[in-house]
TIGUZA-708279 format. One record per residue: residue in one letter; x, y, z of N, C-alpha, C in turn. Coordinates in Angstrom, 2 decimals. Layout:
// residues N
+------+---------+---------+---------+---------+---------+---------+---------+---------+---------+
: type :     nxx :     nyy :     nzz :    caxx :    cayy :    cazz :     cxx :     cyy :     czz :
+------+---------+---------+---------+---------+---------+---------+---------+---------+---------+
:    a :       X :       Y :       Z :       X :       Y :       Z :       X :       Y :       Z :
...
+------+---------+---------+---------+---------+---------+---------+---------+---------+---------+
END
This chain:
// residues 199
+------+---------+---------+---------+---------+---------+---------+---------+---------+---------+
: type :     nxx :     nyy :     nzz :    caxx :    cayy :    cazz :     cxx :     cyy :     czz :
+------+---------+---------+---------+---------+---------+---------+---------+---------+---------+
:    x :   17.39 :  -63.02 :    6.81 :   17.22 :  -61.70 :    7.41 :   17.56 :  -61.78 :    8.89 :
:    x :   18.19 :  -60.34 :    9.30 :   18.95 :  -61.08 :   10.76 :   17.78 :  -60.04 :   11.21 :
:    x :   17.89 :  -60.74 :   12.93 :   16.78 :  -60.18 :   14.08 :   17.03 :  -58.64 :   13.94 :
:    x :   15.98 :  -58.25 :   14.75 :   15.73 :  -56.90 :   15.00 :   15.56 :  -55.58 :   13.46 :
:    x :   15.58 :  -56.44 :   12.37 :   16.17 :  -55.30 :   11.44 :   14.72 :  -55.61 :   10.51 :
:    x :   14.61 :  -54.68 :    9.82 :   13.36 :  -54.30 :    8.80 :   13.57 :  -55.14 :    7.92 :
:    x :   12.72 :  -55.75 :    6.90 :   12.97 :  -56.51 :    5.64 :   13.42 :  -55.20 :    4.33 :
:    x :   14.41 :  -56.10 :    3.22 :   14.53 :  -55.25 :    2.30 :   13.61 :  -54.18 :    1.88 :
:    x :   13.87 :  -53.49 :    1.21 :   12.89 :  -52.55 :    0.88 :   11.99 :  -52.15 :    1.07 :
:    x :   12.16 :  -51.91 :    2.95 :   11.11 :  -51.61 :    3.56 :   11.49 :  -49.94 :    3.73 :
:    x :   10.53 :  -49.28 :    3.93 :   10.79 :  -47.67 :    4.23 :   11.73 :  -46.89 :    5.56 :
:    x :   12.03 :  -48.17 :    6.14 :   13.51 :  -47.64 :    7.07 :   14.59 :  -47.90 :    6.44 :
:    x :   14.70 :  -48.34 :    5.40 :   16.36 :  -48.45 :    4.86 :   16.68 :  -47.47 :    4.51 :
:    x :   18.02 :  -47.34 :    5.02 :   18.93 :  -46.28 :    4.44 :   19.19 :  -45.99 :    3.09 :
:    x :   19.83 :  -45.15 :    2.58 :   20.13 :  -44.83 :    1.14 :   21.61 :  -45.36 :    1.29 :
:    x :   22.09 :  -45.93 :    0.03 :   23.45 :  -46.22 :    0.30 :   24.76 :  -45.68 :    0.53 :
:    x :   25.40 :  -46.04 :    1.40 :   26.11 :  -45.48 :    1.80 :   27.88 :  -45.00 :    0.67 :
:    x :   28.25 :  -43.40 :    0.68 :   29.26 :  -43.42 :   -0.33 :   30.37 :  -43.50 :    0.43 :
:    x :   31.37 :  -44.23 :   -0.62 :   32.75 :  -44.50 :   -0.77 :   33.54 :  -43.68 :   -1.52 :
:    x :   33.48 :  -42.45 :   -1.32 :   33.96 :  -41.58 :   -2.76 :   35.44 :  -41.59 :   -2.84 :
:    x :   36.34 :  -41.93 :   -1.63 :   37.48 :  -41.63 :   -1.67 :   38.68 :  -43.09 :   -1.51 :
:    x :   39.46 :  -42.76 :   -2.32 :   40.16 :  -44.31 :   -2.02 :   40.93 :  -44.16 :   -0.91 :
:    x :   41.50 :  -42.74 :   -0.90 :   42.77 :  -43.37 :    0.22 :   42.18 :  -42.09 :    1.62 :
:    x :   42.05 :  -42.71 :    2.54 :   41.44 :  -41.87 :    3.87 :   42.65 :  -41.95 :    5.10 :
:    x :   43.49 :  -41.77 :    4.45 :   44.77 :  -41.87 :    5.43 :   44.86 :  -40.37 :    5.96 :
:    x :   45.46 :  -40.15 :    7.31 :   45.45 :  -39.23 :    7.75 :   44.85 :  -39.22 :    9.79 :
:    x :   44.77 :  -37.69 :    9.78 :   44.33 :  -37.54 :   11.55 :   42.46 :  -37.56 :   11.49 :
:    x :   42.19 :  -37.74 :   11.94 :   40.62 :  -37.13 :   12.41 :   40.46 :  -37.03 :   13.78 :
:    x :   39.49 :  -36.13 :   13.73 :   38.44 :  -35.88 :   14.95 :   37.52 :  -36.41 :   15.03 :
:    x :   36.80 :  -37.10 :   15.79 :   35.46 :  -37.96 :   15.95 :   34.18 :  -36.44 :   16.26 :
:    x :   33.27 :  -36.29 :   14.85 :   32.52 :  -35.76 :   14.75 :   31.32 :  -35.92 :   16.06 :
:    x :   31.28 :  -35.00 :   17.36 :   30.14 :  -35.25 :   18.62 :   28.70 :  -35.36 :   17.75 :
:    x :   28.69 :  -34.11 :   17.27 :   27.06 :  -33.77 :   16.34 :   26.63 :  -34.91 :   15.72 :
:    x :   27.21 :  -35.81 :   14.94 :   27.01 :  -36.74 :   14.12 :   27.56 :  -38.18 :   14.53 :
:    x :   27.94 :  -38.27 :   16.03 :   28.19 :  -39.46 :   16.28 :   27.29 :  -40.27 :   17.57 :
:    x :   27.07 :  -41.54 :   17.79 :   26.29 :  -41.78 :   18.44 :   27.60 :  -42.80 :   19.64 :
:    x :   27.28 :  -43.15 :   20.84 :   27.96 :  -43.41 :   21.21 :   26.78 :  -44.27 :   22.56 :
:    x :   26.27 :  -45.43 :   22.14 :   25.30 :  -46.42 :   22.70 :   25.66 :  -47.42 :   23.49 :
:    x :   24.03 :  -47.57 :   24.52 :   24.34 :  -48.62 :   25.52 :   23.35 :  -49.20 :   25.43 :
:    x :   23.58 :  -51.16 :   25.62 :   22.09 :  -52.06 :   25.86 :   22.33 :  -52.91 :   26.82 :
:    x :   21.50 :  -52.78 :   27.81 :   21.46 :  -53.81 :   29.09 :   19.99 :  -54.29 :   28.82 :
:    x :   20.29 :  -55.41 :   29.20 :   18.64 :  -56.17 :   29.48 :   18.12 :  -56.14 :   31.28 :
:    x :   17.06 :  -55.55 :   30.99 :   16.12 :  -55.06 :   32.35 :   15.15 :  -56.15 :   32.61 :
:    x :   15.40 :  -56.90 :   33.74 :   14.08 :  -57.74 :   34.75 :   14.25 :  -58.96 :   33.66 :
:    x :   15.29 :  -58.87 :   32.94 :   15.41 :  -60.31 :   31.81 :   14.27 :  -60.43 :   30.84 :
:    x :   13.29 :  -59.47 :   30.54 :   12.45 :  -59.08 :   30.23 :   12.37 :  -58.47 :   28.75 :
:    x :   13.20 :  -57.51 :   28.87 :   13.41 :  -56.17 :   28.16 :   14.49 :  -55.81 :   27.75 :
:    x :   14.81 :  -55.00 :   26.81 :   16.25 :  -54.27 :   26.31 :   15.95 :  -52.60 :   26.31 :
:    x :   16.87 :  -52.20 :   27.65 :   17.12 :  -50.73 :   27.63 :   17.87 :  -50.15 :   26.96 :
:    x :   17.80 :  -49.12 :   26.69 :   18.88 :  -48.44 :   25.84 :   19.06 :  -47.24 :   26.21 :
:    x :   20.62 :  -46.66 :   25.89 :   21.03 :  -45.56 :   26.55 :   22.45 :  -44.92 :   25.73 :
:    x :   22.82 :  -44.02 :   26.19 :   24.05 :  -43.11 :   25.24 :   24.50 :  -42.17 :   25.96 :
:    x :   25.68 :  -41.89 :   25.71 :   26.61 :  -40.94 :   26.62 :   26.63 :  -40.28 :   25.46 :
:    x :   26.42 :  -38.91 :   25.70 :   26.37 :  -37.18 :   24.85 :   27.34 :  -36.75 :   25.31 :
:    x :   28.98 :  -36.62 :   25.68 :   29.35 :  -35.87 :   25.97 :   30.89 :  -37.27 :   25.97 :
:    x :   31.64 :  -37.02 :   24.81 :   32.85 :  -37.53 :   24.90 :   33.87 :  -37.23 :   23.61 :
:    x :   35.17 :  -37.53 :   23.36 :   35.89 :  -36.94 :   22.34 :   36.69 :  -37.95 :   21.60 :
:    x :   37.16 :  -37.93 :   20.54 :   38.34 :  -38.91 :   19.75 :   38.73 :  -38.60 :   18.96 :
:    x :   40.14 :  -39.07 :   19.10 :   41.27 :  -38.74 :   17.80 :   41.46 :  -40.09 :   16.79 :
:    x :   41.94 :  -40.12 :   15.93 :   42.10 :  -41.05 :   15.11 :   43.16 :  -40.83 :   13.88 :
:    x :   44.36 :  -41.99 :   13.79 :   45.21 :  -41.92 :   13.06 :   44.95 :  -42.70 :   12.26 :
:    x :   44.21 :  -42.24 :   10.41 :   44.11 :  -43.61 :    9.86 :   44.82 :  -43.95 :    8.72 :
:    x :   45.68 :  -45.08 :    8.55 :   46.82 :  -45.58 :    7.28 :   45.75 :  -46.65 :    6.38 :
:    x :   45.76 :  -46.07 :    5.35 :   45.02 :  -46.78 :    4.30 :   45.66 :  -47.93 :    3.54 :
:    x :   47.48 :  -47.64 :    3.75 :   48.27 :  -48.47 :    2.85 :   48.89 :  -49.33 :    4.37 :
:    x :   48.73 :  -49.06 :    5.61 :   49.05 :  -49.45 :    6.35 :   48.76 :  -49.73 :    7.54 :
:    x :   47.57 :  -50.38 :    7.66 :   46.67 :  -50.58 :    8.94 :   46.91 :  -50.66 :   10.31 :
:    x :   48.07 :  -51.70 :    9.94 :   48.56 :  -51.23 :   11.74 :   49.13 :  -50.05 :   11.97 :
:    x :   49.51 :  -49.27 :   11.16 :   50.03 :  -48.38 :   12.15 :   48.66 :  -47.03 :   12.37 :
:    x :   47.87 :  -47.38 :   11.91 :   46.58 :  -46.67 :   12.62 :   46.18 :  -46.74 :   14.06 :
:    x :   45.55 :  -45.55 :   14.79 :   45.16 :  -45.74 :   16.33 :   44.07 :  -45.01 :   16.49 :
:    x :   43.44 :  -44.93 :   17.92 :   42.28 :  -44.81 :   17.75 :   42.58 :  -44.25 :   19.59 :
:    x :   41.88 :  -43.03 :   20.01 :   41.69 :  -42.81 :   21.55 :   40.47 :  -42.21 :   21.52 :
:    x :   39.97 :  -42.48 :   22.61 :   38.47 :  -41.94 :   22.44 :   38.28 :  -41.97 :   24.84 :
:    x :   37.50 :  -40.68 :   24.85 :   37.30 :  -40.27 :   26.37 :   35.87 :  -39.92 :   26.18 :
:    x :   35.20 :  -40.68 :   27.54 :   34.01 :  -40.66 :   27.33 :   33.26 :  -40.24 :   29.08 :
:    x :   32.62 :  -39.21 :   28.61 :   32.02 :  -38.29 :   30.39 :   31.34 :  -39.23 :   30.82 :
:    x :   31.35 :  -40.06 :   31.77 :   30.58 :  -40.91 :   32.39 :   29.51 :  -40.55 :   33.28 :
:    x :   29.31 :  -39.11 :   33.25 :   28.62 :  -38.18 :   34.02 :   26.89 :  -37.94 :   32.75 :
:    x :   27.74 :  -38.14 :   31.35 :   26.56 :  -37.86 :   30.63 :   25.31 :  -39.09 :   29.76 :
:    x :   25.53 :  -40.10 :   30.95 :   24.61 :  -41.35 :   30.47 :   23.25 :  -40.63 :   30.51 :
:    x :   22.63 :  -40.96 :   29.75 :   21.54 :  -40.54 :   29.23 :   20.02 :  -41.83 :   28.45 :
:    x :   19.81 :  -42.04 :   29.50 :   18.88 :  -43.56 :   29.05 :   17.43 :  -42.72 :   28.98 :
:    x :   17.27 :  -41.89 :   29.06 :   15.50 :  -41.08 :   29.00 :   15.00 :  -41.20 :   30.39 :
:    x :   15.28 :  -41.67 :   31.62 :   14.58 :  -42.14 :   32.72 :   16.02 :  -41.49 :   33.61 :
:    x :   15.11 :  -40.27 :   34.07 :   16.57 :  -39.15 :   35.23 :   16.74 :  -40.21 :   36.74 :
:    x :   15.64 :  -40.46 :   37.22 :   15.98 :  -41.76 :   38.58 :   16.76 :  -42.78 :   37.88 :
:    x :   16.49 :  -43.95 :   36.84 :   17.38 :  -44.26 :   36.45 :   19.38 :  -43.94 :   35.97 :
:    x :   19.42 :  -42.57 :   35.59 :   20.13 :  -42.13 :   34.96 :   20.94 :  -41.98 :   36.41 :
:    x :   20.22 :  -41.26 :   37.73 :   21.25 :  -41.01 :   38.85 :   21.73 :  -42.13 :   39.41 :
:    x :   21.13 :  -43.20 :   39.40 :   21.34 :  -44.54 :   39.73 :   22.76 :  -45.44 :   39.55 :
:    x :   22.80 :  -45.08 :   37.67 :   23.73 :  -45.14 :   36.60 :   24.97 :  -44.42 :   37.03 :
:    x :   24.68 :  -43.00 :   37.79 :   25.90 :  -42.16 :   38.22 :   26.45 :  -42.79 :   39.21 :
:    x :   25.49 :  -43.15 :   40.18 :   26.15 :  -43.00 :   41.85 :   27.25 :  -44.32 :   41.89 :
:    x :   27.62 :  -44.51 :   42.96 :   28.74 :  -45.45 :   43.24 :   28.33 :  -46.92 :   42.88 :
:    x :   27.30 :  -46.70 :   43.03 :   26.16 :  -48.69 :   42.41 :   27.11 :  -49.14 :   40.91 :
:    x :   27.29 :  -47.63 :   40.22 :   27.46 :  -48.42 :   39.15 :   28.92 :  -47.71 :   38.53 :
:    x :   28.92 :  -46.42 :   37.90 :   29.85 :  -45.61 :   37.55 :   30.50 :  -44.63 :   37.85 :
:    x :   30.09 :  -44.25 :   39.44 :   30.46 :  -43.48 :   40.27 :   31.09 :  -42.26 :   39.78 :
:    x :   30.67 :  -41.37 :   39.31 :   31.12 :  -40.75 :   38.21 :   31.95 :  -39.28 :   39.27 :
:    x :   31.46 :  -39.62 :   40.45 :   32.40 :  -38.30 :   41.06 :   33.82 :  -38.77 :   41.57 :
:    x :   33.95 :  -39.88 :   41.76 :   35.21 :  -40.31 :   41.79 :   36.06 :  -40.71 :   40.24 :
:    x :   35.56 :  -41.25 :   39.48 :   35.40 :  -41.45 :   37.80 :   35.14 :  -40.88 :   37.02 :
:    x :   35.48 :  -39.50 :   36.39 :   34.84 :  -38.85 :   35.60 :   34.45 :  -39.43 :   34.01 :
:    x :   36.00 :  -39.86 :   34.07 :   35.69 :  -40.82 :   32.51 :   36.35 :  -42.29 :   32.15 :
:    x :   35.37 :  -42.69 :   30.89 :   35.72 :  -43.93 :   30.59 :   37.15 :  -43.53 :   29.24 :
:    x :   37.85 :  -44.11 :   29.23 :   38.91 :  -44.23 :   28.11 :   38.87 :  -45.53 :   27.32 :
:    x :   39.34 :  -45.34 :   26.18 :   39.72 :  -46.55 :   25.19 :   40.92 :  -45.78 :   24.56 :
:    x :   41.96 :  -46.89 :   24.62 :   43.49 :  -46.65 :   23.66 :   43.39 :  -47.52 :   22.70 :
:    x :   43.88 :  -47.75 :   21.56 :   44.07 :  -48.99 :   20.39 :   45.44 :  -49.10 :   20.97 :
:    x :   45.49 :  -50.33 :   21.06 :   47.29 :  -51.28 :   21.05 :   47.39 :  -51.54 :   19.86 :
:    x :   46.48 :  -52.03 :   18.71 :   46.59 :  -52.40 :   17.66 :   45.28 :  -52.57 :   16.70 :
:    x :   45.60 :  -52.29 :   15.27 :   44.70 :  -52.04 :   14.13 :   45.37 :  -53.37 :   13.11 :
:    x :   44.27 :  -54.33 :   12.99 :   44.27 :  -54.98 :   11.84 :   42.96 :  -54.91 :   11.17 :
:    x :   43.18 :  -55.22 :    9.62 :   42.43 :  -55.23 :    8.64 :   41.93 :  -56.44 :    8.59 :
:    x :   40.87 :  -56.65 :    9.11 :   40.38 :  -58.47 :    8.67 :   38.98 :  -58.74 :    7.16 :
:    x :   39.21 :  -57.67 :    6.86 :   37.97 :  -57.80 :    5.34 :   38.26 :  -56.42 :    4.51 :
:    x :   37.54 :  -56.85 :    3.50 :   37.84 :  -55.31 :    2.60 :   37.71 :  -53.95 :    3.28 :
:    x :   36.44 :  -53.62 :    4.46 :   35.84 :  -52.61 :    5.13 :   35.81 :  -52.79 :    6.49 :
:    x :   36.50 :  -54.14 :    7.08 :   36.43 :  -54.47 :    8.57 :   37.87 :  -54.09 :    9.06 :
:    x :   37.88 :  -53.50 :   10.11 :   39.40 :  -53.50 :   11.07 :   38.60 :  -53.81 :   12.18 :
:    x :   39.51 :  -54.55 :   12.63 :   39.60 :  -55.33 :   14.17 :   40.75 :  -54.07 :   14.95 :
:    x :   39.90 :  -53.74 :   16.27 :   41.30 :  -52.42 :   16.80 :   40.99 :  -52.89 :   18.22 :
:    x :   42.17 :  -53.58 :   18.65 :   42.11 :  -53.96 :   19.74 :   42.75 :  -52.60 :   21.29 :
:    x :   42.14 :  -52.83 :   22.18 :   42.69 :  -51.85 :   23.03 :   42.51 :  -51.71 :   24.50 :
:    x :   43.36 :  -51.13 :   25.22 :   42.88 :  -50.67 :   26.99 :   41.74 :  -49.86 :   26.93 :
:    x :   40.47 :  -50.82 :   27.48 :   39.54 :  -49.95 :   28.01 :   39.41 :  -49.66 :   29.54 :
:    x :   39.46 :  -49.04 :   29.95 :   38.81 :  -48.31 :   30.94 :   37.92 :  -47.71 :   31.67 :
:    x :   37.59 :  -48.56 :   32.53 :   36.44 :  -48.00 :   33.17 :   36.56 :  -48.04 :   34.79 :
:    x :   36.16 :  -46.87 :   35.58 :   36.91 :  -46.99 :   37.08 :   38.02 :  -46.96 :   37.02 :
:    x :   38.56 :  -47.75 :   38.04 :   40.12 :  -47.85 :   37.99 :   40.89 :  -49.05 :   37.54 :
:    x :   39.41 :  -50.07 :   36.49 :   40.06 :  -51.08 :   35.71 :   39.92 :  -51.16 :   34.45 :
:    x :   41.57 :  -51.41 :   34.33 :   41.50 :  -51.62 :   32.57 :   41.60 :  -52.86 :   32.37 :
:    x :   41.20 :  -53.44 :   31.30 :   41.17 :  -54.17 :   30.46 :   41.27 :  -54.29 :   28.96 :
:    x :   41.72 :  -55.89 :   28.26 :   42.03 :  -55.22 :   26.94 :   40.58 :  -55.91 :   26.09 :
:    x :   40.41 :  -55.08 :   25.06 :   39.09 :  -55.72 :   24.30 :   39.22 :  -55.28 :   22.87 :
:    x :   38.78 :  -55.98 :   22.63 :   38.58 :  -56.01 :   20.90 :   37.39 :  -55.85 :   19.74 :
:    x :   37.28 :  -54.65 :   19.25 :   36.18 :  -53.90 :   18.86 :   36.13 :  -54.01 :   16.71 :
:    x :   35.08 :  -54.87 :   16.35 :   35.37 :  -55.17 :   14.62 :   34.19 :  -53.77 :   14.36 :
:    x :   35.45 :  -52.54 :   13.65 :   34.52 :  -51.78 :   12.64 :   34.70 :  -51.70 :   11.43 :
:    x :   33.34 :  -51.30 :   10.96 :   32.96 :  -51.46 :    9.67 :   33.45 :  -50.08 :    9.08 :
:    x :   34.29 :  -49.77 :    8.01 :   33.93 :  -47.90 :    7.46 :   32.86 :  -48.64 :    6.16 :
:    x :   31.93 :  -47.20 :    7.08 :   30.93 :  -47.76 :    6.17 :   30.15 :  -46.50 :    5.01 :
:    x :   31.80 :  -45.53 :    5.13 :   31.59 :  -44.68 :    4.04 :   32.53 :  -43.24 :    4.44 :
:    x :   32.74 :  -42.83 :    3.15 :   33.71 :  -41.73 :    2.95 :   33.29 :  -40.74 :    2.01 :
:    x :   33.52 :  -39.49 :    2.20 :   32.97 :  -38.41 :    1.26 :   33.91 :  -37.18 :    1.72 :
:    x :   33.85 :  -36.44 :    0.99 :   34.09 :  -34.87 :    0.80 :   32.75 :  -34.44 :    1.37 :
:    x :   32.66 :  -33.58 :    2.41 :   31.06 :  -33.02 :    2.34 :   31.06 :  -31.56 :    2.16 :
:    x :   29.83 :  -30.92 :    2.25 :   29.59 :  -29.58 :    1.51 :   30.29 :  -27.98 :    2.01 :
:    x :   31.00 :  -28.62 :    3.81 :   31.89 :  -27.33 :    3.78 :   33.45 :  -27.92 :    3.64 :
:    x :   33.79 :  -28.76 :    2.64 :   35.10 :  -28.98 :    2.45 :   35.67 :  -29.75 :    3.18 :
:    x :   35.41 :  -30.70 :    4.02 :   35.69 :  -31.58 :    5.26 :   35.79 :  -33.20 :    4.42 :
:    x :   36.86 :  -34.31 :    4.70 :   36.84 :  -35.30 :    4.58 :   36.20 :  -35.69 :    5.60 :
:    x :   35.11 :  -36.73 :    5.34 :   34.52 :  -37.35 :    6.72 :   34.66 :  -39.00 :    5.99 :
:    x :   34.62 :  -40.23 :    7.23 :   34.68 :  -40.73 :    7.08 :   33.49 :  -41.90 :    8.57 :
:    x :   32.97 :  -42.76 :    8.05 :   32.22 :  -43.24 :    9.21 :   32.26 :  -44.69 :    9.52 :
:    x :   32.73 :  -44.83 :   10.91 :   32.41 :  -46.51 :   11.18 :   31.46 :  -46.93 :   12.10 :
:    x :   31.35 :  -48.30 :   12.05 :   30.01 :  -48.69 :   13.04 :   31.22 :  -49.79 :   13.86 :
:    x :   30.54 :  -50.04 :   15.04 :   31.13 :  -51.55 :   15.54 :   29.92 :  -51.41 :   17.22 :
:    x :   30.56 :  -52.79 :   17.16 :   29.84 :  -53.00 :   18.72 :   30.84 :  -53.74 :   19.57 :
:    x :   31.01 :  -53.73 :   21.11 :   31.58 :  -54.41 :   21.93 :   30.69 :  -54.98 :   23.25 :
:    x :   30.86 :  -55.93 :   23.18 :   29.92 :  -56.71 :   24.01 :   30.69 :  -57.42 :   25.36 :
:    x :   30.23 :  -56.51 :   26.40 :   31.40 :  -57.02 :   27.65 :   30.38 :  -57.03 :   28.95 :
:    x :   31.40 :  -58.08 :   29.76 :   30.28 :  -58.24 :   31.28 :   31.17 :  -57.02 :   32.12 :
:    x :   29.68 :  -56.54 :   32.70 :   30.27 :  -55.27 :   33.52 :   31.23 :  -55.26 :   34.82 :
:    x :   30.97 :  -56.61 :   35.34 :   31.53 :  -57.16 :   36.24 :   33.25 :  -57.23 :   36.19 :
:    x :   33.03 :  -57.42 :   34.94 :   35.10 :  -57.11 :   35.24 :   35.42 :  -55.84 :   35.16 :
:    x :   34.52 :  -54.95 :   35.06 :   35.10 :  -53.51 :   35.71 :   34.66 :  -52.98 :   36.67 :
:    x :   33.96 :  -54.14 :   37.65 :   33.91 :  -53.91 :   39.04 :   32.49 :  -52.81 :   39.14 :
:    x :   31.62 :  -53.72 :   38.24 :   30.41 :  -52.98 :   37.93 :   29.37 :  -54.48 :   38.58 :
:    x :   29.43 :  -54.40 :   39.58 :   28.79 :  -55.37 :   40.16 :   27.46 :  -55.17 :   40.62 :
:    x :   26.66 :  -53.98 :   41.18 :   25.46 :  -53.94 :   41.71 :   24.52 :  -54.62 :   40.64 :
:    x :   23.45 :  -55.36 :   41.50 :   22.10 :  -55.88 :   40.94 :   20.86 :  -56.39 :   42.17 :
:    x :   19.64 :  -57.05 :   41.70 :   18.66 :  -57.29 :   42.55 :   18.55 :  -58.57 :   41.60 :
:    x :   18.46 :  -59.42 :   42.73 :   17.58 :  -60.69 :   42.45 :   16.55 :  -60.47 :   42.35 :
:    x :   15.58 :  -61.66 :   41.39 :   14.71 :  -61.13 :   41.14 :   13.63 :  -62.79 :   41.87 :
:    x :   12.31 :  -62.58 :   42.37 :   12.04 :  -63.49 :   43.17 :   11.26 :  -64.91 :   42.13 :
:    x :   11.16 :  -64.46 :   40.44 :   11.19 :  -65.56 :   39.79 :   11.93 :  -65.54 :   38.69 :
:    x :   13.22 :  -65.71 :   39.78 :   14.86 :  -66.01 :   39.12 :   15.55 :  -64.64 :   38.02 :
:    x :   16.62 :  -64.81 :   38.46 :   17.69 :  -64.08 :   37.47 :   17.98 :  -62.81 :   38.19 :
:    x :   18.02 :  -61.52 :   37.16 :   18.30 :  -60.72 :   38.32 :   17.93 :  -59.32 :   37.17 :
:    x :   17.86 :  -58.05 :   38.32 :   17.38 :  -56.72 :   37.44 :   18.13 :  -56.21 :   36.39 :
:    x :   19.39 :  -56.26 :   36.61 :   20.06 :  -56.13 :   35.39 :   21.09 :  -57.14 :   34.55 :
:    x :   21.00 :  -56.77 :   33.44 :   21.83 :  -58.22 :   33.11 :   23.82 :  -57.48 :   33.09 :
:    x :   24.11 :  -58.85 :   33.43 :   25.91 :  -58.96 :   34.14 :   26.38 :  -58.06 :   31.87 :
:    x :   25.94 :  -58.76 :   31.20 :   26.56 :  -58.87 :   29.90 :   26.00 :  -57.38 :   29.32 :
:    x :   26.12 :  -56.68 :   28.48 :   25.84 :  -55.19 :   28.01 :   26.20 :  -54.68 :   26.35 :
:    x :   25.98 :  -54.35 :   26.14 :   26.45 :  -54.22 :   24.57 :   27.05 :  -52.51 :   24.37 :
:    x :   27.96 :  -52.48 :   24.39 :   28.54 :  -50.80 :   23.66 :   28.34 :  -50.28 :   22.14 :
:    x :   27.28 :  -49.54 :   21.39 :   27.56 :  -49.06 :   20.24 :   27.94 :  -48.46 :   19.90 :
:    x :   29.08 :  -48.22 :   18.34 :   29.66 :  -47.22 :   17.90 :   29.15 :  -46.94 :   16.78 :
:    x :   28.66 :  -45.85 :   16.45 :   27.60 :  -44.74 :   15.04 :   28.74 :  -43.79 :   15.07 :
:    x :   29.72 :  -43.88 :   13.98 :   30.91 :  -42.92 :   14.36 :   31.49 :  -42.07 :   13.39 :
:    x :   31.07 :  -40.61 :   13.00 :   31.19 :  -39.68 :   11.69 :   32.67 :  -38.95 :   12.33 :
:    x :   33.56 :  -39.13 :   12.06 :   34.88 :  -38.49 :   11.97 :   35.26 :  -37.28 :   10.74 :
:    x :   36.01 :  -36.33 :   11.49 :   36.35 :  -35.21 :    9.99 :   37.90 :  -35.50 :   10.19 :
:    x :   38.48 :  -35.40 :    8.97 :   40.42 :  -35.29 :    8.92 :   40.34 :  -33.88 :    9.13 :
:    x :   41.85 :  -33.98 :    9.73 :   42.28 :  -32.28 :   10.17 :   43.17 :  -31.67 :    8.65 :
:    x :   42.77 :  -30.61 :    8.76 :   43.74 :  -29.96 :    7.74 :   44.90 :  -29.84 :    8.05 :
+------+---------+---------+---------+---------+---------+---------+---------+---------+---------+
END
């Protein structure tokens, strides 16, 4: 059983997830209402904060018979971090960290889509944050497909990317006076991601 997660058949498990459709090739829109779009820094080395930007968009080209030529763009308001704590949250805005009046948003492009498991693609790409990009590499899961009840193909993936903030020139912190420091350099990005195909 891996960390952080409930034992089997405990009353937080999900119901399983459907696969109803074989071939999900096509455009989508990255569903806002139904998508989550997460942040984890560790606080005072102590603790794990958590946080999410409400306010960003994505397109998605997906080939079922042909993986690479699938892509993925996604723009994200760096204005709408949202950790539950508003002093924190302005903190998050100002120039310390994401400076969001000079920066409005973060970007991700795919350079490339491979298939590395039956349900895994690896989609590597320019992220962006400030005025540095970098390239990174993000493994999602589709971890289900359906027709839903107003006629919409949806389709959903999960993944995580785990990057030090420091190479996007995300440097502010406090030492801390028994060792380490207030925030941690390393961060985790989550993707909870319900997409609809366009007609």
């Amino acid at each position: 059983m891996g960390r952080h997660r409930a034992p089997q058949g405990a009353a937080t498990d999900f119901d399983a997830a459907t696969s109803a459709l074989a071939d999900v090739t096509g455009n989508y829109t990255v569903d806002v209402a139904h998508t989550r779009i997460g942040i984890r820094a560790r606080h005072a080395m102590v603790t794990t904060v958590r946080g999410a930007f409400t306010e960003f968009s994505g397109t998605a080209h997906l080939d079922t018979a042909s993986p690479a030529a699938s892509s993925v763009t996604l723009r994200i308001a760096t204005a709408s971090i949202d950790t539950g704590t508003p002093d924190r949250d302005a903190h998050l805005r100002s120039p310390d960290f994401l400076d969001v009046e000079r920066y409005p948003e973060m970007v991700f492009r795919s350079t490339e889509v491979e298939q590395v498991d039956d349900d895994v693609y690896r989609v590597t790409g320019d992220l962006t944050i400030k005025d540095v990009t970098r390239s990174v590499g993000i493994d999602f899961t589709l971890t289900g497909s359906a027709l839903d009840p107003f006629g919409n193909t949806r389709v959903g993936f999960e993944g995580a990317l785990a990057i030090k903030r420091s190479d996007w020139e995300l440097t502010w912190n406090t030492v801390l006076d028994t060792g380490g420091v207030l925030v941690s350099d390393r961060i985790q990005v989550e993707f909870d991601v319900s997409a609809i195909k366009q007609q």
